[in-house]
RODO-2510 file (C-alpha; in nm, 4 decimals, decimal comma):
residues 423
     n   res          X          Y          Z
     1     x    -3,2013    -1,5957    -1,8166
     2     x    -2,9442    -1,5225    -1,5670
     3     x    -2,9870    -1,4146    -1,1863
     4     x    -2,8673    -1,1056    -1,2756
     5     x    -3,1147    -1,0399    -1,5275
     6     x    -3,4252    -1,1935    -1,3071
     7     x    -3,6896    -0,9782    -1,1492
     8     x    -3,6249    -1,0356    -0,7651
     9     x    -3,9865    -1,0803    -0,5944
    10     x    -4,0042    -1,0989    -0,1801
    11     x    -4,3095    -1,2542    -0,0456
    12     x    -4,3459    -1,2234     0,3586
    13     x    -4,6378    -1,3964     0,5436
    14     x    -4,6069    -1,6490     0,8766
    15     x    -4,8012    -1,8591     0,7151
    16     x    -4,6226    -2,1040     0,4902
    17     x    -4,9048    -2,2472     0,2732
    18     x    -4,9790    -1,9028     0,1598
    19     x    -4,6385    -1,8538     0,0747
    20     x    -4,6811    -2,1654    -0,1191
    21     x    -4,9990    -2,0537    -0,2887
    22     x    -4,8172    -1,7140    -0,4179
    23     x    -4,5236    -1,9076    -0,5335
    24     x    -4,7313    -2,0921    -0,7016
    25     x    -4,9560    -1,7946    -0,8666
    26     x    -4,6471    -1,6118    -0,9642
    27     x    -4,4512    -1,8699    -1,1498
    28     x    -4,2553    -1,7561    -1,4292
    29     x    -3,9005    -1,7616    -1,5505
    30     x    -3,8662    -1,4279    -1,5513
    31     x    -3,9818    -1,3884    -1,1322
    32     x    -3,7228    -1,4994    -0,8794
    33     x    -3,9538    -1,5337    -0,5791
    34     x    -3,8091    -1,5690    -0,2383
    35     x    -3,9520    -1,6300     0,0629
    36     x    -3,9725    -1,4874     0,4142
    37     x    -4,2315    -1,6376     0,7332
    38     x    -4,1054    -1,3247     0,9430
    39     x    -4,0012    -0,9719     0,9245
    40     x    -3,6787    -1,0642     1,0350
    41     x    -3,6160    -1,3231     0,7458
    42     x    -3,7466    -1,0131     0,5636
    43     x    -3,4588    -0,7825     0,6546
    44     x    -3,2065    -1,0001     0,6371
    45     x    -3,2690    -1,0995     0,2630
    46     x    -3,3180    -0,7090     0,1839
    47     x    -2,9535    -0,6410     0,3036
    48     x    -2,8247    -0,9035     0,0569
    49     x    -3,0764    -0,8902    -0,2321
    50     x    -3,2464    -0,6331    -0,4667
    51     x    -3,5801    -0,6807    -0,4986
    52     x    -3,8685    -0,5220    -0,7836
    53     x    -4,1637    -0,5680    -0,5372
    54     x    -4,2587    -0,6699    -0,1851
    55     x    -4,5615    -0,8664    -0,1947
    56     x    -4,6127    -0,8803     0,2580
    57     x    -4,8909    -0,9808     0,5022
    58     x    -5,0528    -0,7189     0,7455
    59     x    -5,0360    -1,0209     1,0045
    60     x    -4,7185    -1,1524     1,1403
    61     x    -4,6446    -1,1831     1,5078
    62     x    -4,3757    -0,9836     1,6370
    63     x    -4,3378    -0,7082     1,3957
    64     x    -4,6671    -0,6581     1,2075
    65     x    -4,6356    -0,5731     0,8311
    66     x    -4,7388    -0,2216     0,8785
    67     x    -4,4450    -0,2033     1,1259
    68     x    -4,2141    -0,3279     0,8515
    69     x    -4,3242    -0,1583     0,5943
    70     x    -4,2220     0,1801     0,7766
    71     x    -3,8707     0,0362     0,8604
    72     x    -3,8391    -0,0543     0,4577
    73     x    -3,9103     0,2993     0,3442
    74     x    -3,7155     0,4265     0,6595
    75     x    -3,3870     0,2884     0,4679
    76     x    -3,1893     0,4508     0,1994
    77     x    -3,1528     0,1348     0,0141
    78     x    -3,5274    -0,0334     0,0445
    79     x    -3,7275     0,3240     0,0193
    80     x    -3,8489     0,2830    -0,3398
    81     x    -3,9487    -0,0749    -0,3489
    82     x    -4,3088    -0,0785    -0,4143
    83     x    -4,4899    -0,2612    -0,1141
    84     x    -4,8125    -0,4416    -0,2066
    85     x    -5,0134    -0,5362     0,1210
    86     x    -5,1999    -0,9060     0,0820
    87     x    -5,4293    -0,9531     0,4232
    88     x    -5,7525    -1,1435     0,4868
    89     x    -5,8677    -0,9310     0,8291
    90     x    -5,7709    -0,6367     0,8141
    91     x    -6,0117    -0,5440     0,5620
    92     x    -6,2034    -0,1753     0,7421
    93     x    -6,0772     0,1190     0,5525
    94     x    -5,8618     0,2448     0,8663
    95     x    -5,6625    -0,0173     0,8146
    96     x    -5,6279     0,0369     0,4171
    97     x    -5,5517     0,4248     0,4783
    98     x    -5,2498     0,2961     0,7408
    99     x    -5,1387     0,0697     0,5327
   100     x    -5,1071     0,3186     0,1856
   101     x    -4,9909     0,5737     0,4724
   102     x    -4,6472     0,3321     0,5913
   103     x    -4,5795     0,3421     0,1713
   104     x    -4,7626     0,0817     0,0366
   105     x    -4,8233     0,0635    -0,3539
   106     x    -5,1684    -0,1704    -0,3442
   107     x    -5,3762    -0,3161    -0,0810
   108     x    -5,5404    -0,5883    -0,1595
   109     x    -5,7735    -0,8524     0,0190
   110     x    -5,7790    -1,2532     0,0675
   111     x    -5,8520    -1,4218    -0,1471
   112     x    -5,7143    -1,2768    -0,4301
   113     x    -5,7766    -1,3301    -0,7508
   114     x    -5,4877    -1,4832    -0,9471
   115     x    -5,4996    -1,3398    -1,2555
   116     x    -5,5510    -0,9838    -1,0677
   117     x    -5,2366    -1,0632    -0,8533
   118     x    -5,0098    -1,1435    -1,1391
   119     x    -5,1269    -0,8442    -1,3619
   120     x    -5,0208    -0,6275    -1,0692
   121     x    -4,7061    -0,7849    -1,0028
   122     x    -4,6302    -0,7978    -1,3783
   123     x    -4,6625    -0,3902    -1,4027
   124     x    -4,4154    -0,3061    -1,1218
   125     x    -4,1980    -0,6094    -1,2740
   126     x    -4,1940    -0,4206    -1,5952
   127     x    -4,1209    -0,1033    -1,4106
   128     x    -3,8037    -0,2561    -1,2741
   129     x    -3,7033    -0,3960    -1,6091
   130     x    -3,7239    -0,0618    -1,7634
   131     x    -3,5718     0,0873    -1,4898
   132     x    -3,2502    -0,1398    -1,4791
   133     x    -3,2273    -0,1306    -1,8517
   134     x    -3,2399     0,2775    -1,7943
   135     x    -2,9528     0,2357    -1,5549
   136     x    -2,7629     0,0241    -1,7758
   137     x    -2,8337     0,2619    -2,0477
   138     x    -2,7037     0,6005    -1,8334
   139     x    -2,3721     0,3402    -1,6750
   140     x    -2,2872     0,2527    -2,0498
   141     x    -2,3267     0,6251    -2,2140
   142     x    -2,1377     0,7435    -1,8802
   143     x    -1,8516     0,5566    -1,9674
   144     x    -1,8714     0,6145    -2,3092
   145     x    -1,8381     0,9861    -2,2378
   146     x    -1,5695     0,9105    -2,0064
   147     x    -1,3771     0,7431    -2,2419
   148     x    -1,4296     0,9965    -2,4889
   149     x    -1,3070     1,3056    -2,2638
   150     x    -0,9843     1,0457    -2,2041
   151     x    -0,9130     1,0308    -2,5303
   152     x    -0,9613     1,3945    -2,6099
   153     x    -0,7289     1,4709    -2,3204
   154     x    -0,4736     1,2227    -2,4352
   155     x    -0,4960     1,3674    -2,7821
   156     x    -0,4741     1,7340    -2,6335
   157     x    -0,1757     1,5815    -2,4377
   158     x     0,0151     1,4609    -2,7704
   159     x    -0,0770     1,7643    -2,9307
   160     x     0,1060     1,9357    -2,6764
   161     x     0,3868     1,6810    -2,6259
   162     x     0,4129     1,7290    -3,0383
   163     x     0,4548     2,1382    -2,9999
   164     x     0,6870     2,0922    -2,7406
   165     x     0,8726     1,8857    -2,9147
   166     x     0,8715     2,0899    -3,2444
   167     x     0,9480     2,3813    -3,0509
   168     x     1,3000     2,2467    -2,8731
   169     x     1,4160     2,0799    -3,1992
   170     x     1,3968     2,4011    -3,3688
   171     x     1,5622     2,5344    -3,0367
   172     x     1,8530     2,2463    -3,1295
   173     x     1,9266     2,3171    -3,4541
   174     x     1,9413     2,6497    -3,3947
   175     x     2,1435     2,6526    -3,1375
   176     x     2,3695     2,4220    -3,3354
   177     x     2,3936     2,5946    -3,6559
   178     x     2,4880     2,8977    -3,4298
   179     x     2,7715     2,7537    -3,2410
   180     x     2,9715     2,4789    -3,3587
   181     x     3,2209     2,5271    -3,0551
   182     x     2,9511     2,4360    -2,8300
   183     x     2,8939     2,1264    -3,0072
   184     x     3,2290     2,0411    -2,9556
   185     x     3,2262     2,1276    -2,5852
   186     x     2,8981     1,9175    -2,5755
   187     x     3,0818     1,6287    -2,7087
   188     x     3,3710     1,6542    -2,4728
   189     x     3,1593     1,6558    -2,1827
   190     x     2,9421     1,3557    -2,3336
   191     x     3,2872     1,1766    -2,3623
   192     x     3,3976     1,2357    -1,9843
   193     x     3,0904     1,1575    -1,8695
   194     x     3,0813     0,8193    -2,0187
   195     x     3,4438     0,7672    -1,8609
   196     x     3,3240     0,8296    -1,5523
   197     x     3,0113     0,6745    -1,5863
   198     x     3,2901     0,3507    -1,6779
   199     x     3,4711     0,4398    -1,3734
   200     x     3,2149     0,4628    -1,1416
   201     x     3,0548     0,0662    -1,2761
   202     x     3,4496    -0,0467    -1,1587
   203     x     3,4471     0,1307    -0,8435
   204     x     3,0802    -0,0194    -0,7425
   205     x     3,1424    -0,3613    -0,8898
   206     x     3,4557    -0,3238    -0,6474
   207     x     3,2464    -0,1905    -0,3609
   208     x     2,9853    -0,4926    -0,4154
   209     x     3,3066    -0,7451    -0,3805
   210     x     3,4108    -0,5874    -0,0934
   211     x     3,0534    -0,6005     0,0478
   212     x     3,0216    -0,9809    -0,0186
   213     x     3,3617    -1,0735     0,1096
   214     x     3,2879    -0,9071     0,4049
   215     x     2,9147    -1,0963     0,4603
   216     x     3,0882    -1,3811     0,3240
   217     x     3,3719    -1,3595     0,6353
   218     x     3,1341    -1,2558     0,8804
   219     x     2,9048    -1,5637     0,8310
   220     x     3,1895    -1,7731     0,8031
   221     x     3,3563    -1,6229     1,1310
   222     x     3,0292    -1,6038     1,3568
   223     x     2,6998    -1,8490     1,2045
   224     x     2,8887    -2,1020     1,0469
   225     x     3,0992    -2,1491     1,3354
   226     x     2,8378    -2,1638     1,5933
   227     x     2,6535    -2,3890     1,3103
   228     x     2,9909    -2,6512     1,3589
   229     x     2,9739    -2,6452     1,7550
   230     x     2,5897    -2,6922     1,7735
   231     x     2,6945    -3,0253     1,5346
   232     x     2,9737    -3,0900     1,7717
   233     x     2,8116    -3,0852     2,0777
   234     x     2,5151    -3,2836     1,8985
   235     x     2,7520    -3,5494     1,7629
   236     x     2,9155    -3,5592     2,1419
   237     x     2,5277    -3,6277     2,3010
   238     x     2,4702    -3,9364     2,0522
   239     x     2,8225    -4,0756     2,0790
   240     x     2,8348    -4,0117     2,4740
   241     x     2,5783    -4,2792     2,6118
   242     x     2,7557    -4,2762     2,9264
   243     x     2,7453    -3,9035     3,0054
   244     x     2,5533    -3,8138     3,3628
   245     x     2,2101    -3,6326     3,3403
   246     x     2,4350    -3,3250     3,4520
   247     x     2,7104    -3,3451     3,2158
   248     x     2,3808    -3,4105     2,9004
   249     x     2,2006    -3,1192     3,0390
   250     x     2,4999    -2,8769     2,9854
   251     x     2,5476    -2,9650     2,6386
   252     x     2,1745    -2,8997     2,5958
   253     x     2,2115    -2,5781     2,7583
   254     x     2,5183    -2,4404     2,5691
   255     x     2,3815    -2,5947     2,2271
   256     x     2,0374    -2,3738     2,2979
   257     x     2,2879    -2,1092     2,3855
   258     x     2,4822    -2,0824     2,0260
   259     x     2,1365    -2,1370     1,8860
   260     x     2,0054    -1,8122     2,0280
   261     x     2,2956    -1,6409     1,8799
   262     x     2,3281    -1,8005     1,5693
   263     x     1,9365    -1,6897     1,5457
   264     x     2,0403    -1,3610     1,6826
   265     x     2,3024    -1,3055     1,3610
   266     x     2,0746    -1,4126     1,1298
   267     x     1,8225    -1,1802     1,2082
   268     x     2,0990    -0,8819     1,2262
   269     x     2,1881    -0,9926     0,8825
   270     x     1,8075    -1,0102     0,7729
   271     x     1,7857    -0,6684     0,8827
   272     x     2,0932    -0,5277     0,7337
   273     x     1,9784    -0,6901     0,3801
   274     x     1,6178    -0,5544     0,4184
   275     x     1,4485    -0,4780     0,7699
   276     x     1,0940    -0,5854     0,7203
   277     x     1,0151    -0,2514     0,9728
   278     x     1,1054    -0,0445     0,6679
   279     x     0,7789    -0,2126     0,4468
   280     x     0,5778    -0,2397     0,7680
   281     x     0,6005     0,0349     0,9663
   282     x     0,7885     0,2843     0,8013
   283     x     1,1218     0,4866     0,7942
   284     x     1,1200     0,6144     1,0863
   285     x     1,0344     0,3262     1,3268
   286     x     1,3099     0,1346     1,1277
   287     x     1,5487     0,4174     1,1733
   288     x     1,4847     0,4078     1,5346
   289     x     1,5423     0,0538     1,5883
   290     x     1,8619     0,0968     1,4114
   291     x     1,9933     0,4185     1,5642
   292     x     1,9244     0,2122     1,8946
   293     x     2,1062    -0,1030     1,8144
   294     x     2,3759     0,1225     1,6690
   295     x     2,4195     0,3254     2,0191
   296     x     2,4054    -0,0606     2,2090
   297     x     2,6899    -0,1752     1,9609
   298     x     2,9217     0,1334     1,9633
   299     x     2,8079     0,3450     2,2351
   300     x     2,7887     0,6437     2,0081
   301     x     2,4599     0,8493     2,1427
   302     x     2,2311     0,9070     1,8525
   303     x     1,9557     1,1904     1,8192
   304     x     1,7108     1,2017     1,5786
   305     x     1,4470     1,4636     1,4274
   306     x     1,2023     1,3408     1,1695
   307     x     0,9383     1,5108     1,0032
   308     x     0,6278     1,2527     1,0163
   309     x     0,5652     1,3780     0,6157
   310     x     0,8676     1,1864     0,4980
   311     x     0,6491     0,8505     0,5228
   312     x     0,4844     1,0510     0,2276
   313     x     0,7925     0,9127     0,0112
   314     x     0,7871     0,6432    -0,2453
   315     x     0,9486     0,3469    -0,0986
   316     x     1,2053     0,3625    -0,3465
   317     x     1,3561     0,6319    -0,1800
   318     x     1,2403     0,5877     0,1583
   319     x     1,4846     0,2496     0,1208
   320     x     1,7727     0,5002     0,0007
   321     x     1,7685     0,7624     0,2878
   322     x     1,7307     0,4147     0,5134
   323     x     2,0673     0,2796     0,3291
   324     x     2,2716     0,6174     0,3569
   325     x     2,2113     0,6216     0,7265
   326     x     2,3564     0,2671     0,7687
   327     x     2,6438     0,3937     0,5266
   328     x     2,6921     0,7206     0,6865
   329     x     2,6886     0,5985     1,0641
   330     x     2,8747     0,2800     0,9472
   331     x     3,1631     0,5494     0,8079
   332     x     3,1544     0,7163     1,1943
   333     x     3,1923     0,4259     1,3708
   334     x     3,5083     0,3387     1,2038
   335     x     3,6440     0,6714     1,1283
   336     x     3,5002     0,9450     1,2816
   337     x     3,5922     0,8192     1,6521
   338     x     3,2831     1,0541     1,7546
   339     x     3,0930     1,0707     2,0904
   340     x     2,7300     1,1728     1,9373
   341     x     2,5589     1,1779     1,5963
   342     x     2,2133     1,3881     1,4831
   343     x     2,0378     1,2886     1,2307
   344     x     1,7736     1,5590     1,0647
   345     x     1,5133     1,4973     0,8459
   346     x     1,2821     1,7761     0,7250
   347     x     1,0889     1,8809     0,4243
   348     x     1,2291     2,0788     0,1317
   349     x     1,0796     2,3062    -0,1125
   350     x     0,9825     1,9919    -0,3910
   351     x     1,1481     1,7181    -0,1559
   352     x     1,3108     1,6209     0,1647
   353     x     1,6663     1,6950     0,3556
   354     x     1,8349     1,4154     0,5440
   355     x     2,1345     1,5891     0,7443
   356     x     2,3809     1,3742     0,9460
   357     x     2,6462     1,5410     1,1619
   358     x     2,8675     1,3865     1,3597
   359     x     3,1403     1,5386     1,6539
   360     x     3,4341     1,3535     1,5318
   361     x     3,8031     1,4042     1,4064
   362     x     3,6844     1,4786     1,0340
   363     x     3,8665     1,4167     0,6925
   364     x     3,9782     1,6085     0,3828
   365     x     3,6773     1,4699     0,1040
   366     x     3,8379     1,3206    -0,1622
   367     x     4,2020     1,3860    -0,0509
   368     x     4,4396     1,1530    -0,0146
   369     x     4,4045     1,0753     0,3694
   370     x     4,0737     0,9073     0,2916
   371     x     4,0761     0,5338     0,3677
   372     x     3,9706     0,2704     0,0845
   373     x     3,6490     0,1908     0,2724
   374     x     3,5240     0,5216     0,3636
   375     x     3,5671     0,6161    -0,0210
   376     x     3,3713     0,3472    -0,1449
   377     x     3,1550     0,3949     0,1284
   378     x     3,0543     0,7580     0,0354
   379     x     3,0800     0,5863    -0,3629
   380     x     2,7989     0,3968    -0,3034
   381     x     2,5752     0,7026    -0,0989
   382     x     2,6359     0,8973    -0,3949
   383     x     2,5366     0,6423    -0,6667
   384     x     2,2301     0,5599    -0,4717
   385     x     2,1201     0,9165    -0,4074
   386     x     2,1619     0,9926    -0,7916
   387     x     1,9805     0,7202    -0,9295
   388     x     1,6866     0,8414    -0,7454
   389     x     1,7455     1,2139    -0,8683
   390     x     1,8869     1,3302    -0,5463
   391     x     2,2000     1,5145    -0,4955
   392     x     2,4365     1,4433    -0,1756
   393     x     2,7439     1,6566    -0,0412
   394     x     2,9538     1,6552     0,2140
   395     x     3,1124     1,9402     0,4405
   396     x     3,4651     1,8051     0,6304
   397     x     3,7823     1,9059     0,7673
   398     x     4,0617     1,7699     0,9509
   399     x     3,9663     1,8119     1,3158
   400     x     3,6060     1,9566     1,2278
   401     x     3,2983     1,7569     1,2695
   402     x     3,1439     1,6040     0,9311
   403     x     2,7978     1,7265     0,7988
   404     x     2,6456     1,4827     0,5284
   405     x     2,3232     1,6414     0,3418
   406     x     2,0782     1,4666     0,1255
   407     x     1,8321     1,6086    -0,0352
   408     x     1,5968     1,3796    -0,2654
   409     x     1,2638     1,4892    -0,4647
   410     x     0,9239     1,3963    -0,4296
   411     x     0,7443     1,1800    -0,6523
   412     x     0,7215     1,4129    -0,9752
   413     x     0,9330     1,6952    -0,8693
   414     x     1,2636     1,8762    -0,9157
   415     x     1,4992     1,9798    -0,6315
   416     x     1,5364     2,3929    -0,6374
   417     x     1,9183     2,5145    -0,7364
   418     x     2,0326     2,6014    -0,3570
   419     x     2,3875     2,6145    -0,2044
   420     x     2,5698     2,3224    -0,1985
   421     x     2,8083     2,1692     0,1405
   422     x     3,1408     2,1391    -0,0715
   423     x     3,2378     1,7955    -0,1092
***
């Protein structure tokens, strides 16, 4: 039998040989008897344990057993454990009318008789058995009828699924056997999607190169560098055995100079690849930190308005918004040559908005005045935004400040038809 399926006895007295005597009376491989010589003992096995029956003595210094009793049926979890009271003095029938009164089941007298004892104890064992195996009974029919209303759902679901899907193949055919132009158009717009589907994979392979050769240069240029002159000034400090303290003590200092800023760029890097803010703490935290190091590094003020809701956002797309603001802002520092930035985010009917506007000079989208980088640049906004159903457009001029717009769905919606920024 396993201690799951054992009847869990507690027997409380302050006197160990009469715990030993019970013990002894109620052996049997069905009875898990534990033991307690105080109240306290008592408690603290009732928070961790279920037990059938409490089998306590009237007797016990400190808290007597009437006084435990009542704090048993006081808690939620303990109020239905039968309490049998086992006492050799306090035999007047005051004290057997208190002790049925704090909830006990039986009151019985020292000595006992053991076969009396273990009939007793056998009845409220039995009790509990049923009363498990009733529980067990009600959990397994429970999840039977759980399981059954699943599948009935999931079969009402396909049933539905099916109709629908009868329904908008008839819809097909007839709408094909009614226009055979249409099917034409249909394939003509299949066929220049796919070329610029094509196009698109060359431009964004080419935008990845160009984003590798530049991390490639600027490790080369900044870590990898500082990497060679911490070596060199290492190499100088074991080769040098007749340098002063002084002259030893600069190299130390400018070698845990570079390291700081070798450490410095590496954690800039980290952050551009993936801030660990963004899984931590959120968008906007990690939007903060960046608007701020962006304002420190090109001295472009930054303002920003968040609704607290977007954190609501899969992370998915919490990561995309994230990336189109390091696009977007990365586009203005090079281009835009503006003085301040706002960035917007509020909530849309189905989704969420993320406006950037900028002050600056402006371009013609998609004319020919547009650099290389800023094209690829607003490339890869775009492809991220769609792959997450969103939509993104931009509003520019020559000479007019630059609004960029996303809008992006919640988990299981569809963006509303709206006006779009021309772009």
């Amino acid at each position: 039998m396993t201690s799951t399926d054992s009847i869990n006895i507690l027997i409380v007295d302050d006197e160990p040989k009469n715990l030993t005597v019970i013990e002894a009376v109620l052996t049997d491989p069905s009875y898990r008897v534990m033991r307690a010589e105080s109240a306290e003992q008592a408690l603290l096995s009732l928070l961790t344990e279920d037990f059938a029956l409490i089998i306590l003595d009237v007797r016990m210094p400190g808290m007597t057993g009437f006084e435990l009793a009542a704090v048993i049926k006081d808690r939620k979890k303990t109020a239905r454990v039968p309490i049998i009271f086992l006492t050799a003095y306090y035999n007047e029938d005051s004290h057997v009318l208190e002790g049925y009164g704090s909830g006990a089941v039986d009151y019985l007298h020292k000595p006992v008789s053991p076969s009396v004892l273990r009939s007793k104890v056998a009845i409220f064992a039995e009790l509990h058995r049923r009363e498990r195996e009733s529980a067990r009974a009600n959990k397994a029919l429970l999840a039977e009828v759980n399981e059954r209303q699943k599948a009935e759902s999931e079969l009402q679901g396909l049933n539905e699924a099916l109709q629908r899907n009868v329904f908008e193949r008839t819809e097909a055919l007839e709408s094909l056997r009614r226009s055979e132009q249409r099917q034409n158009v249909l394939l003509e717009q299949s066929r220049l999607m796919q070329e610029r589907l094509s196009d698109l994979s060359r431009q964004l392979l080419q935008a990845q190169e160009e984003e590798r050769r530049r991390i490639s240069g600027e490790l080369n240029e900044l870590i990898v560098q500082s990497l060679a002159a911490i070596s060199q000034n290492l190499t100088s400090l074991r080769s040098n055995a007749a340098a002063s303290p002084e002259e030893i003590e600069d190299r130390i200092v400018q070698t845990q100079r570079l390291l700081g800023e070798t450490m410095d760029e590496v954690r800039r890097f980290a952050s551009d690849l993936r801030p660990a803010m963004l899984d931590d703490l959120g968008l906007i935290p990690s939007l903060r930190q960046y608007l701020q190091e962006f304002t420190d590094r090109t001295g472009i003020g930054v303002e920003l308005k968040a609704s607290d809701t977007v954190e609501e956002l899969d992370s998915g797309t919490r990561t995309t918004l994230y990336r189109v603001a390091q696009e977007a802002l990365t586009n203005v520092a090079l281009h835009a040559k503006a003085g301040r930035v706002a960035v917007r985010i509020s909530t849309l009917e189905g989704g969420f908005s993320m406006e950037i506007q900028d002050d600056g000079q402006g371009f013609e989208a998609g004319g020919p005045g547009m650099g290389h980088n800023e094209g690829l640049g607003l490339l890869r906004m775009k492809a991220r935004v769609e792959m997450i159903g969103g939509r993104l457009n931009i509003e520019s001029a020559r000479g007019s400040p630059t609004t960029l717009r996303v809008e992006v769905p919640t988990r299981g919606n569809r963006l509303k038809d709206r006006n779009h920024y021309a772009g």
